[in-house]
C-alpha positions in Angstrom: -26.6 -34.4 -4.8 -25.0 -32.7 -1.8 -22.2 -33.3 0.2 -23.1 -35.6 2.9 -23.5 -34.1 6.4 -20.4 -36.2 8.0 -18.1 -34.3 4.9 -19.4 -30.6 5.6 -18.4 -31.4 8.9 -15.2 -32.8 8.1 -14.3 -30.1 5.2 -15.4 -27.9 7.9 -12.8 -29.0 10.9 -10.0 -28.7 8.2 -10.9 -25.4 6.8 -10.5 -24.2 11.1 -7.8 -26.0 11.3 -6.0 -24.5 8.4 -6.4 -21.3 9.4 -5.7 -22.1 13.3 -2.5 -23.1 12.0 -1.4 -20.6 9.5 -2.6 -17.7 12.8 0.1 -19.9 14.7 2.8 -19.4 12.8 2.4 -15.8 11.9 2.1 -15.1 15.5 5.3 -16.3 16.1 7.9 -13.4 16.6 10.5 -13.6 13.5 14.2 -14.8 13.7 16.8 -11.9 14.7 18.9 -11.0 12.5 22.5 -8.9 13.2 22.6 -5.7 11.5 25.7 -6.8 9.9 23.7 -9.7 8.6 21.7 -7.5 7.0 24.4 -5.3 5.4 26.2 -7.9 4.0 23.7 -10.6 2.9 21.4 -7.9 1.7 19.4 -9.9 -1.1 19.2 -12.9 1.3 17.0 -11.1 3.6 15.0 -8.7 1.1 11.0 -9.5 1.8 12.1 -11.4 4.8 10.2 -10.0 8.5 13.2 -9.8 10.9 13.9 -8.7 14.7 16.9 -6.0 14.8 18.8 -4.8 17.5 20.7 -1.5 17.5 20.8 2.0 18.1 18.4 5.2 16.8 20.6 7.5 14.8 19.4 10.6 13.4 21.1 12.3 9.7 19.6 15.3 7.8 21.7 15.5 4.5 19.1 16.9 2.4 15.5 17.3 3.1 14.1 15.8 6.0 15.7 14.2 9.0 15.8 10.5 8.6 16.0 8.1 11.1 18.6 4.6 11.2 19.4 1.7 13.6 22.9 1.4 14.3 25.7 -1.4 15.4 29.0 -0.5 16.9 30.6 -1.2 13.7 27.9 1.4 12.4 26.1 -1.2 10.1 22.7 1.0 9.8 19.3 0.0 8.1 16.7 3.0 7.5 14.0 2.5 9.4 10.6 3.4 7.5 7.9 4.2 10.6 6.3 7.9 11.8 9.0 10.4 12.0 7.5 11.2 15.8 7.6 7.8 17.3 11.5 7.8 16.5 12.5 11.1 17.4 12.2 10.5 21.0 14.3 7.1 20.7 17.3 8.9 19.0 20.3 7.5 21.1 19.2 4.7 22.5 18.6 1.0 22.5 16.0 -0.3 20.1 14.2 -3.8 19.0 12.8 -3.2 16.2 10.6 -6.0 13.8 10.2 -5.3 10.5 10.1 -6.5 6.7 13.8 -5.7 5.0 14.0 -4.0 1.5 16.2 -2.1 -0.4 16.2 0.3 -2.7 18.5 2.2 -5.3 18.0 5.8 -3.5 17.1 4.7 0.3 19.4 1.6 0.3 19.0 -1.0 2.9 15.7 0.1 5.3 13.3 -1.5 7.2 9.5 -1.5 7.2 8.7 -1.1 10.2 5.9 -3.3 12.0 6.9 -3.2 15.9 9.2 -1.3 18.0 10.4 -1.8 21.6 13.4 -0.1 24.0 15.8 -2.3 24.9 16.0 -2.8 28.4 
């Protein structure tokens, strides 16, 4: 015995409807955060996807140049992404969205999934 056409269509509906809904709500752009936020309540925000405001710093204390955003108070976050689309950024205004982690060596970074100038 089968499933009767009326609940195909019906198991059908709720199945779109499922994933209509969980496309919604992924599509919506993530809270933002304060960089201080992030520096202080550090575990709070770990696995969290955040919007971040600040500015692109550039440090080279061993190896490789590595890349931050910056408040005033110089609250920084590492921000993981290609090397080239931050160096031409260094300086100025950034929006970045990302996933926050942290780690023993790198400390507080920032996956990061989207990046805009700030206008």
């Amino acid at each position: 015995m089968g499933l009767r056409r009326a609940e195909v269509v019906l198991v059908s509906i709720l199945a779109v409807l499922a994933v209509l809904v969980t496309l919604v709500v992924r599509a919506q752009p993530p809270p933002s955060e304060s960089l201080e936020a992030i520096h202080f309540n550090t575990e709070e925000y770990v696995g969290k996807r955040v919007r971040l405001s600040g500015t692109v710093r550039v440090f080279q204390d061993t190896g490789a140049p590595y890349y931050v955003l910056e408040d005033a108070q110089q609250n920084r976050v590492l921000l993981r992404s290609d090397p080239r689309a931050l160096a031409p950024l260094v300086g100025k205004g950034l929006t970045v969205t990302g996933v926050v982690g942290f780690d023993d060596t790198a400390g507080i970074y920032l996956t990061v999934q989207d990046l805009a100038p700030n206008r």
